[in-house]
Residue, then its C-alpha position, 0 to 999 in steps of 0.5 A: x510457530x507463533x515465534x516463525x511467524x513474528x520473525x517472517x513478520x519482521x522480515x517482511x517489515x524490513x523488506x517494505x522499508x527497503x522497497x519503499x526507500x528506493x521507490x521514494x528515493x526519486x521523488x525525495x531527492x529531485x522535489x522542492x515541495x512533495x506534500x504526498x510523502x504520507x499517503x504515498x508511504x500509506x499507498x505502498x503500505x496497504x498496497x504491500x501488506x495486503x497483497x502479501x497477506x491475500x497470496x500468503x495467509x498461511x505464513x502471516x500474523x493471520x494465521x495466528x487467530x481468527x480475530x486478527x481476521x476479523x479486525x482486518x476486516x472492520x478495518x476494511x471499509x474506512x481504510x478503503x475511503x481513505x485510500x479513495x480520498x487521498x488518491x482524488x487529493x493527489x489527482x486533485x493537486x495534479x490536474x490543479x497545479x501540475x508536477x510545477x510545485x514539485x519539479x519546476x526547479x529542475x531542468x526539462x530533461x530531467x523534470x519529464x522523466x520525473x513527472x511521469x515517474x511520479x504520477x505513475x507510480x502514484x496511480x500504480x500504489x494508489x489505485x493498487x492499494x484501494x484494489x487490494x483493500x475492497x479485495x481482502x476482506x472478501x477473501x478475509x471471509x472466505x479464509x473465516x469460513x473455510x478454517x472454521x467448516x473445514x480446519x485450513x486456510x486458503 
């Protein structure tokens, strides 16, 4: 079982590099200067994985013991402020500067549809991603306490 679970792991470690490669692929390509590849790599990850692991407990690195739930959810708290932190960084920078840093060089037809698509896909990963880290713990505390007074997981 443990064997299944580490292989599903993997697989889903390879589906992740997959999606944020083609979400990215836009913004690498057509920016001079992105200072945000970090956190929006950091955005997707949490975004992704705890996703993932509310809909998927069962079949994840969760069910493997309850002190990865645990970690998860000491985790929890300091990921989330600095999720909030660099998502008001990036709104920051945005309504300081604009999308000019970013995609200035290109041509208008070309830069609008790019400064959407950045700052959309920035807001749905970022804000997603601090959803979804105030959300697992909670449901990390439910799992706990159902697998122990009941012997499954959600």
């Amino acid at each position: 079982m443990t064997k299944k679970i580490i292989l599903l792991e993997a697989l889903w470690l390879m589906c992740f590099i997959i999606l944020a490669t083609i979400v990215l692929t836009p913004i690498y390509v057509h920016a001079k200067n992105f200072p945000f590849y970090l956190d929006n790599i950091l955005f997707l990850l949490v975004f992704l994985t705890f996703a993932r692991m509310i809909f998927f407990v069962s079949s994840s690195i969760l069910a493997m013991h309850p002190g990865i739930k645990l970690f998860f959810v000491a985790i929890a708290l300091p990921v989330t402020f600095i999720l909030i932190n660099r998502f008001n960084n990036f709104r920051i920078y945005i309504d300081d500067y604009g999308t000019s840093r970013i995609f200035g060089h290109l041509d208008d037809s070309l830069q609008v549809p790019l400064d959407v698509y950045l700052k959309n896909e920035m807001t749905l990963f970022g804000v997603g991603a601090i959803v979804t880290s105030i959300i697992f713990p909670i449901f990390l505390i439910i799992s706990i306490w159902l697998f122990k007074n009941r012997g499954r997981h959600i």
